[in-house]
VEXDREN-2710 file (C-alpha; in Angstrom, 1 decimal):
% VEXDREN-2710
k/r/px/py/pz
1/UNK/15.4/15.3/3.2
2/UNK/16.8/15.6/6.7
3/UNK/17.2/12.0/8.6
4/UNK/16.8/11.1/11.7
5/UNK/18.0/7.8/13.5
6/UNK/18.6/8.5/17.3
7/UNK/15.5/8.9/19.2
8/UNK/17.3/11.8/21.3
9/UNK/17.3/13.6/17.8
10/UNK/14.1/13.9/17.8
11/UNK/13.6/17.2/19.2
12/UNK/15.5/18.4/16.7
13/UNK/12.3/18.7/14.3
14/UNK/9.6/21.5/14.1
15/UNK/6.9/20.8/16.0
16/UNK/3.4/20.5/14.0
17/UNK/4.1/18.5/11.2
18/UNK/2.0/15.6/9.4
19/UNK/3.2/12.3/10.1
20/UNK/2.8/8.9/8.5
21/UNK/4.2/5.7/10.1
22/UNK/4.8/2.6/8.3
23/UNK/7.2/-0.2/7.6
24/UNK/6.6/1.3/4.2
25/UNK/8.5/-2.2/2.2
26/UNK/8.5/-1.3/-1.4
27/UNK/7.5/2.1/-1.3
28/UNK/4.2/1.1/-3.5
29/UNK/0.9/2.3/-5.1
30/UNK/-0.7/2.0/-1.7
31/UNK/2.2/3.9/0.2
32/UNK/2.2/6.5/-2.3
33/UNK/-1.2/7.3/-1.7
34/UNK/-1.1/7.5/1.9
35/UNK/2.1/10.1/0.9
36/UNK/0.2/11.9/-1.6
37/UNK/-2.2/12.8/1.1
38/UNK/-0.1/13.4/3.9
39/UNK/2.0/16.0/1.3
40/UNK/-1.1/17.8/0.1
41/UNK/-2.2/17.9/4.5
42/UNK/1.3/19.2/5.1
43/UNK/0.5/22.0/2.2
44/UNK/-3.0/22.5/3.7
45/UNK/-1.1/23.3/7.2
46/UNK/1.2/25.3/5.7
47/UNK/4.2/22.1/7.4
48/UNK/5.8/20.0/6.6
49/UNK/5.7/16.0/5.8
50/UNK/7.4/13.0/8.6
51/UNK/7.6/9.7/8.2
52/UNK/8.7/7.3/10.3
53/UNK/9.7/3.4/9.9
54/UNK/11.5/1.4/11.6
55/UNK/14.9/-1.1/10.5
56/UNK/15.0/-3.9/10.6
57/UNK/11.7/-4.7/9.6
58/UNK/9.6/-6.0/12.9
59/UNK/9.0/-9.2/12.0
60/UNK/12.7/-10.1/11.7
61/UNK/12.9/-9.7/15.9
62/UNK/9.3/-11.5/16.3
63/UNK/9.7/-14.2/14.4
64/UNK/13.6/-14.4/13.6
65/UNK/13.2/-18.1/12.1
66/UNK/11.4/-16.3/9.7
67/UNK/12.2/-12.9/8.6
68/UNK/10.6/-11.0/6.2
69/UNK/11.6/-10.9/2.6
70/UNK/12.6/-7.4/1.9
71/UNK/11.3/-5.4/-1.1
72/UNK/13.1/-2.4/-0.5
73/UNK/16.8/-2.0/1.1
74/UNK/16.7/1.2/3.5
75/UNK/18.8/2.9/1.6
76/UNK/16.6/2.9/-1.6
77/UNK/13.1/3.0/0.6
78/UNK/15.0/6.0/1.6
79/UNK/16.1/7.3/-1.7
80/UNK/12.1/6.6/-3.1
81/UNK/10.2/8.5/0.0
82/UNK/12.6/11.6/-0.3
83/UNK/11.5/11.4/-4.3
84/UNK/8.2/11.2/-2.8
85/UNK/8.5/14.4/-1.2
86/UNK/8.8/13.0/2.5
87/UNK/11.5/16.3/4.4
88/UNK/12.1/14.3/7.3
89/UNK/12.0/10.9/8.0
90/UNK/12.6/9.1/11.2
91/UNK/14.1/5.5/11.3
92/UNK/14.0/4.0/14.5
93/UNK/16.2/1.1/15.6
94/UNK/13.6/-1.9/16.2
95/UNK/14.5/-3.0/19.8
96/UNK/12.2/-5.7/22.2
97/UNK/11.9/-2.2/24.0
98/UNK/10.1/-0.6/21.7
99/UNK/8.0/-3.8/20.7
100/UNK/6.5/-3.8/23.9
101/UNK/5.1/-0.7/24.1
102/UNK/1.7/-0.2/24.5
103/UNK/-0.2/1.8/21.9
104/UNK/-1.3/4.1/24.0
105/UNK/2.8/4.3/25.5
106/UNK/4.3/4.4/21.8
107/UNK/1.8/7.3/21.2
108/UNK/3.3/9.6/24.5
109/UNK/6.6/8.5/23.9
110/UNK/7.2/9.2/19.9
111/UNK/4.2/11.8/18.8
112/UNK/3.5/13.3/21.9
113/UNK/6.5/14.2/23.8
114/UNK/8.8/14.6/20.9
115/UNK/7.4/14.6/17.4
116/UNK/3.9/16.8/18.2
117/UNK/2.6/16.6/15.0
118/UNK/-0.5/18.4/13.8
119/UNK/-2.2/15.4/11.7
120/UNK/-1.7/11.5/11.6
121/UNK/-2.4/10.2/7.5
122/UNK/-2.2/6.1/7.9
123/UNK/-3.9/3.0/6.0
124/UNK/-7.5/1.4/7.2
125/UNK/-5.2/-1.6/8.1
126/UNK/-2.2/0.0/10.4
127/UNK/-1.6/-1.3/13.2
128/UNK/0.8/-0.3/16.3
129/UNK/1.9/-1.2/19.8
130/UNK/2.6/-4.4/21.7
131/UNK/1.6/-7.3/19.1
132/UNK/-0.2/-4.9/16.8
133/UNK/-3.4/-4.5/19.4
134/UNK/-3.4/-0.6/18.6
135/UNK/-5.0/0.0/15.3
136/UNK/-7.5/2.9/13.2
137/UNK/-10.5/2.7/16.0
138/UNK/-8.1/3.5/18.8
139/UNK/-6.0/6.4/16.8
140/UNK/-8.7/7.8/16.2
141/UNK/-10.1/7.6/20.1
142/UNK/-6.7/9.1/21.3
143/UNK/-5.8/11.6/18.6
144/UNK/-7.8/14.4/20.3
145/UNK/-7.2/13.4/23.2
146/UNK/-3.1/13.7/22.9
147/UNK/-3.5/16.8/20.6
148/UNK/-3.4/15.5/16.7
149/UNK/-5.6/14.9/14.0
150/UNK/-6.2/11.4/12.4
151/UNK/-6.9/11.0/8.5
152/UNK/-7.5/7.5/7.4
153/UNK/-6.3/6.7/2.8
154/UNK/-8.5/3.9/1.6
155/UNK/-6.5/1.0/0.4
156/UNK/-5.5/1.0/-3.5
157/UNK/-6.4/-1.7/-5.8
158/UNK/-5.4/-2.9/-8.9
159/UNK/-6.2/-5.6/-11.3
160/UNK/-3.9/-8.2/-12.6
161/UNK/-2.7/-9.5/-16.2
162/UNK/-4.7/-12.5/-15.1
163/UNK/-7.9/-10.3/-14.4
164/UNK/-8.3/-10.6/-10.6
165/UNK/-8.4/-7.7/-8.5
166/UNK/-6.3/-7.4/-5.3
167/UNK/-5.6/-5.0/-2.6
168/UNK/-2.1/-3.8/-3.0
169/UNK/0.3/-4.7/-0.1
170/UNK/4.1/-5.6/0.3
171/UNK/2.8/-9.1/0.7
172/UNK/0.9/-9.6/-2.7
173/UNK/4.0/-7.8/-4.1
174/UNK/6.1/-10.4/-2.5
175/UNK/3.7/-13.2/-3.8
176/UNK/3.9/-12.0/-7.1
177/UNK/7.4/-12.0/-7.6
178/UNK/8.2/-15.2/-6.4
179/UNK/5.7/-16.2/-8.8
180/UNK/7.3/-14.4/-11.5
181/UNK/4.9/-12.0/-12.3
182/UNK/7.4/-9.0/-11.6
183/UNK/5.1/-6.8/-14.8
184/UNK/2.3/-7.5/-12.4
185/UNK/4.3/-6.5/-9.2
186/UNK/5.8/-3.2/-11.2
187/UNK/2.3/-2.3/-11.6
188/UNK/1.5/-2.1/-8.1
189/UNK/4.9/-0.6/-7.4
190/UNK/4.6/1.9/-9.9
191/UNK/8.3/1.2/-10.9
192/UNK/10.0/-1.8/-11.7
193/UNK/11.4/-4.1/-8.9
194/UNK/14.5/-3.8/-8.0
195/UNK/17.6/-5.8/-6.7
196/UNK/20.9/-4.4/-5.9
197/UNK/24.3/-6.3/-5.0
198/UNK/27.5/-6.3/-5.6
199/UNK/28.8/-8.2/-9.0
200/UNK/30.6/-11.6/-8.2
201/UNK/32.6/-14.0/-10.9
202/UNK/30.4/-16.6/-12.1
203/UNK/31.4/-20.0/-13.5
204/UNK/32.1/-18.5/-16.9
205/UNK/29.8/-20.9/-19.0
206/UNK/27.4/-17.6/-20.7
207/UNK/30.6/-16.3/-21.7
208/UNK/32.3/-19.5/-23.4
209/UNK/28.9/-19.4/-25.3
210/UNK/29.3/-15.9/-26.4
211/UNK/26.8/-13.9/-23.7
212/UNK/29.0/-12.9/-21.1
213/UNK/26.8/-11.8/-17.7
214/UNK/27.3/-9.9/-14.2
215/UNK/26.6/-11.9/-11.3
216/UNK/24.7/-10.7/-8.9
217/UNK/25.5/-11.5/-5.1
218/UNK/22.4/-12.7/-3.1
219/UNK/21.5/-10.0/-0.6
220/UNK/18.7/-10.0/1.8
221/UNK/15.6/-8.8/-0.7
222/UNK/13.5/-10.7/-2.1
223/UNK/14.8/-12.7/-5.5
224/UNK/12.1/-13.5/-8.2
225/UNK/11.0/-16.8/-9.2
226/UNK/13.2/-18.7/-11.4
227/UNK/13.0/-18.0/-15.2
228/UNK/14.0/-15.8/-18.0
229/UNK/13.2/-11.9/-17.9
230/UNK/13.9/-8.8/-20.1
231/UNK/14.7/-5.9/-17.8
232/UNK/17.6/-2.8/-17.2
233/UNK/20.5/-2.4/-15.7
234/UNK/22.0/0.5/-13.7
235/UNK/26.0/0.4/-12.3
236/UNK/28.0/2.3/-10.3
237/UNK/30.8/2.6/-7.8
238/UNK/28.6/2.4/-4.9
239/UNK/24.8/1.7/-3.8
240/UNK/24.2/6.0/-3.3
241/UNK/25.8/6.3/-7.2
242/UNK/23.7/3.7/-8.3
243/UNK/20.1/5.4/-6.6
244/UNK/21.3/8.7/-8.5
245/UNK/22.3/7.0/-11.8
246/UNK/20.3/7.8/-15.0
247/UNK/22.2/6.0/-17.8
248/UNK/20.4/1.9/-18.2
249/UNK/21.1/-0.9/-20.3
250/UNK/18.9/-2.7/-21.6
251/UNK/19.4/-6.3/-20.5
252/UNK/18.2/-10.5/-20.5
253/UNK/18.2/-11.9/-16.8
254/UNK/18.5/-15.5/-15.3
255/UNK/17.5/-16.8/-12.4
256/UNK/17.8/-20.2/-11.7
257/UNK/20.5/-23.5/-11.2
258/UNK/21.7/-23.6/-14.9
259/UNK/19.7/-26.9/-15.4
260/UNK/21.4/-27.7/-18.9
261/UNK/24.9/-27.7/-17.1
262/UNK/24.4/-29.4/-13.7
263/UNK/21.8/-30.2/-11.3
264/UNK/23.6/-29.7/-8.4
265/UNK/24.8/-26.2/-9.0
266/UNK/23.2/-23.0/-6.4
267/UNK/21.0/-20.5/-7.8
268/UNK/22.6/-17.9/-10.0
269/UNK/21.7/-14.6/-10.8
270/UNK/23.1/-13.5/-13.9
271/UNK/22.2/-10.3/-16.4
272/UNK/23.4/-10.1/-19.8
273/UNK/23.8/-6.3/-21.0
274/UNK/22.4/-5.9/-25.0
275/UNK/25.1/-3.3/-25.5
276/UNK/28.2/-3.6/-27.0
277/UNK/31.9/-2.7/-25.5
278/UNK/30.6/-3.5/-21.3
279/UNK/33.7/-3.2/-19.4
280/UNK/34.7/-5.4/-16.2
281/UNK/31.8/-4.9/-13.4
282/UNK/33.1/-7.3/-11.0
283/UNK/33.0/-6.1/-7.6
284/UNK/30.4/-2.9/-8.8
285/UNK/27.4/-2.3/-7.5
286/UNK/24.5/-3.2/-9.6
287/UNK/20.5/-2.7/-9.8
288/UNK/18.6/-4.7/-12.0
289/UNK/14.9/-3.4/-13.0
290/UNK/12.9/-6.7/-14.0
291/UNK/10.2/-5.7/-16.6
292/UNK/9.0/-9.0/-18.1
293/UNK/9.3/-12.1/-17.6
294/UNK/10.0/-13.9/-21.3
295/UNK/9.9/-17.7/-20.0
296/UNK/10.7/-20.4/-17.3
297/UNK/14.0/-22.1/-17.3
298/UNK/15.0/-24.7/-19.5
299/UNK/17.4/-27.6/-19.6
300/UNK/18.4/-27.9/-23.2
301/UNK/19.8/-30.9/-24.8
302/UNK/22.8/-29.5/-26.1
303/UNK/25.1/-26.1/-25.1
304/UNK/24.5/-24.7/-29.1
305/UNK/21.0/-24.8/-28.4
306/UNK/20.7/-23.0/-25.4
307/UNK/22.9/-20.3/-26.9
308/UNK/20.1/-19.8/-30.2
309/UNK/17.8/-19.7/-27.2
310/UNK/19.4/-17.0/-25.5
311/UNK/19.8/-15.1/-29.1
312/UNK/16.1/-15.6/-29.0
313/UNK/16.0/-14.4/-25.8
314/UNK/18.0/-11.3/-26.9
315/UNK/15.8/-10.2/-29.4
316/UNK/12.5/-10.8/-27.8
317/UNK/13.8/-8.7/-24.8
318/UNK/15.0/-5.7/-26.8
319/UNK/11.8/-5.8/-28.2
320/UNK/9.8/-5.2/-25.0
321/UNK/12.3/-3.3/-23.5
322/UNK/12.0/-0.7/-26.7
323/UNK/8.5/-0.7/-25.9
324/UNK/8.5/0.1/-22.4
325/UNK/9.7/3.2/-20.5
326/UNK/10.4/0.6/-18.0
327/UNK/9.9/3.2/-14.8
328/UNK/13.2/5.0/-15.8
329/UNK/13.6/7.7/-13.6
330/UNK/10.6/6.7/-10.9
331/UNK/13.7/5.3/-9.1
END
């Protein structure tokens, strides 16, 4: 996939191509299908596929009290929309210049006196331009008019373990994971959710109790409701290693302030591997793939009861992780 991130670049691609633009956040079921479409357009115009996004995420410059809770680190959005079958893909710096464009000004400035593509594939909901006021109505107006075709992907649904039905957006996956329903938000990602950082040293309580763990370092994605889960995890060297790695181990996460040790303590993020012989991973880079989560925390009465908890643990985790093919390889 060839990658471009200087606008002056842009010339460098063919002219005629089918273009998607999105924040794309998670790379999920409702991104995939706007991709799926766009892929089988570029086949139909015998091109091939763009996409453009834009880092950081926009919201992060509108509203910088409040930025957005990342899903997907650019690097692995990048990793899953060239597995996605995405051959060029634009990443432009987000600026208060380019904020302010009009719609009809980001249109002439990025598609039609640079990119030139033949077709546009987007979502009923995009929006673009100066505070979003562009959207599907006036794409549509303009798209003859400035020489491309405009092909609207109906939003995907999906129902929940609870039985509701939603429309499948970065911000339901969000909701979900905070909530701890990451088996619900791996369904409308199509993969598990994943977190990458770099291992830190913890306190050293797990491993006094005979369940050593990697500590994850808090990065800016999103981290999942406190609580107990069965999920994998994938190490390596560095983060590109680690988005090409195959091998995973099966594993028991925490998330949470160690309750049955202090109150007072910041939240950790701790996976215990269920394989024997793991080596030192301090200062590695490591993903971890939540499947399930098995409970909410607990403050136990005594440290010998926590530990036949987390053997518990162990055992219900291998369990569902033996029965689950836990998105290996949609990665």
């Amino acid at each position: 996939m060839k990658l471009i991130n200087k606008i002056q670049d842009l010339s460098q691609l063919q002219k005629g191509s089918v273009l998607t633009i999105g924040n794309f956040d998670g790379v999920h079921l409702g991104h995939r299908q706007i991709l799926k479409t766009a892929k089988s357009k570029a086949l139909e115009y015998n091109t091939y596929l763009t996409a453009m996004t834009f880092e950081p995420h926009p919201v992060a410059l509108l509203h910088p009290q409040k930025p957005p809770r990342v899903l997907t680190p650019l690097e692995l959005k990048t990793h899953l929309l060239a597995l996605l079958g995405v051959d060029a893909l634009i990443v432009l710096k987000t600026t208060p210049e380019l904020l302010s464009l009009t719609p009809e000004d980001f249109i002439d400035r990025f598609l039609v006196d640079t990119i030139k593509p033949a077709v546009l594939v987007e979502g009923p909901d995009f929006n673009f331009g100066y505070k979003r006021t562009g959207n599907i109505a006036q794409l549509r107006r303009l798209g003859p008019q400035k020489g491309f075709d405009v092909y609207i992907v109906k939003q995907k649904n999906l129902t929940l373990s609870t039985g509701g039905a939603v429309t499948v957006s970065s911000t339901i996956i969000r909701n979900l994971l905070e909530a701890g329903s990451v088996a619900d938000a791996a369904a409308a990602l199509a993969r598990p959710y994943r977190l990458i950082g770099k291992v830190i040293p913890g306190y050293g309580k797990a491993k006094q109790l005979g369940f050593p763990t990697a500590n994850l370092q808090p990065t800016g994605q999103i981290i999942p409701g406190q609580g107990v889960y069965a999920g994998f995890v994938t190490i390596a060297e560095a983060t590109r290693k680690l988005l090409d790695a195959k091998e995973k181990a099966p594993a028991v996460f925490s998330i949470g302030t160690a309750p049955t040790f202090s109150h007072d303590r910041p939240q950790l993020i701790e996976a215990h591997l269920l394989k024997e012989n793991v080596p030192d991973l301090l200062a590695k880079q490591m993903a971890m793939d939540f499947v399930k989560k098995l409970r909410d925390q607990i403050k136990f009465d005594s440290e010998k009861k926590l530990a036949q908890q987390i053997e518990k643990d162990s055992t219900k985790a291998k369990l569902v992780l033996s029965n689950s093919n836990a998105g290996i390889g949609k990665h």
